[in-house]
C-alpha positions as CSV (number, residue, x, y, z in Angstrom):
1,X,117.1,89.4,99.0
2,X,115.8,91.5,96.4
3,X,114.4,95.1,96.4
4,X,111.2,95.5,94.9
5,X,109.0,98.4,94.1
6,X,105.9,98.0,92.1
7,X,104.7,101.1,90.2
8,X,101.6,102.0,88.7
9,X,99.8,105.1,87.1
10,X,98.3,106.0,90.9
11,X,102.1,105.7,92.2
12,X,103.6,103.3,94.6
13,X,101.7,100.2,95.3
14,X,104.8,98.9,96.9
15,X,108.3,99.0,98.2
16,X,110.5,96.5,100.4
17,X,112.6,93.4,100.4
18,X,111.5,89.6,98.5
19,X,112.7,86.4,99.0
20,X,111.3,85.7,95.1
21,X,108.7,87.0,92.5
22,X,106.5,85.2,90.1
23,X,104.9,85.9,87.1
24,X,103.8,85.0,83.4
25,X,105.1,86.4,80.0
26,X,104.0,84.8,76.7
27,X,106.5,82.0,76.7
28,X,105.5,80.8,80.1
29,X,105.9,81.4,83.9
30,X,109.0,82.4,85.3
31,X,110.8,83.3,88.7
32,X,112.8,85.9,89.8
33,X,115.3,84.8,92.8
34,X,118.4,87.0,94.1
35,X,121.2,87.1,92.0
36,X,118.8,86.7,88.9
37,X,120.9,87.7,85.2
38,X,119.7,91.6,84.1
39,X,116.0,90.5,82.8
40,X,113.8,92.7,81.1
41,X,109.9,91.7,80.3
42,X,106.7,92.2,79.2
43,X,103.6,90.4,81.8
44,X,100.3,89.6,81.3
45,X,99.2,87.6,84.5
46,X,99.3,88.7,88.5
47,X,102.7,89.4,89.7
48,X,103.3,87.4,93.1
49,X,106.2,88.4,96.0
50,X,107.3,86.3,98.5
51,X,108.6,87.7,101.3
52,X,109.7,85.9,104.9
53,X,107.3,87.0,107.8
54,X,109.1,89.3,110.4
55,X,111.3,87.4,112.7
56,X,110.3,83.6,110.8
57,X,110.5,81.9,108.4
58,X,106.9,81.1,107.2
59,X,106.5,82.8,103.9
60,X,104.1,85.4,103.3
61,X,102.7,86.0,99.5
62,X,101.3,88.9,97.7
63,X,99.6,89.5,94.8
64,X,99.7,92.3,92.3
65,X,97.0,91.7,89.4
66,X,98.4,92.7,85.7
67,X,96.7,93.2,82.8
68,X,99.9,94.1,81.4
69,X,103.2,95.7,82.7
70,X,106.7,95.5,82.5
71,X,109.5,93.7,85.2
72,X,113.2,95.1,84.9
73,X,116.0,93.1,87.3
74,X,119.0,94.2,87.2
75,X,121.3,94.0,90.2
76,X,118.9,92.3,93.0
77,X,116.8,95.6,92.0
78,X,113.2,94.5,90.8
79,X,111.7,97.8,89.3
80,X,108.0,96.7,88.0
81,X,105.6,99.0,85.9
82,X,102.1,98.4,86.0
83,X,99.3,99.3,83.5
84,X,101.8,100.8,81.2
């Protein structure tokens, strides 16, 4: 699992655990899973999470929309920066 917060100029729009994160940078879409390489990056489209529902294992998704922000992963920590 990864831990997740999502940060904006407001504050915290979110904090918790994801099974995986989506998003787009200029080159393309990408995905963040656990154990993801240190990762640094610009984004310019919505930021999805995917997180397993309490006790299931249906998937629930969120969405985050980004005009542009920044995603750092470094140990199974997703740090994201919103509207920066």
């Amino acid at each position: 699992m990864l831990d997740v917060e999502i940060r904006s100029k407001r504050g915290l729009l979110f904090s918790g655990k994801a099974s995986a994160i989506s998003s787009s940078n200029e080159t393309g879409r990408f995905d963040v899973l656990p154990m993801h390489a240190n990762f640094i990056t610009l984004v310019n489209e919505t930021i999805v999470i995917y997180k397993k529902a309490f006790g299931g294992t249906a998937m629930i998704r969120d969405e985050f929309p980004v005009k542009r922000g920044v995603i750092k992963v470094a140990k199974n920590k997703v740090e994201i920066f919103l509207s920066i």
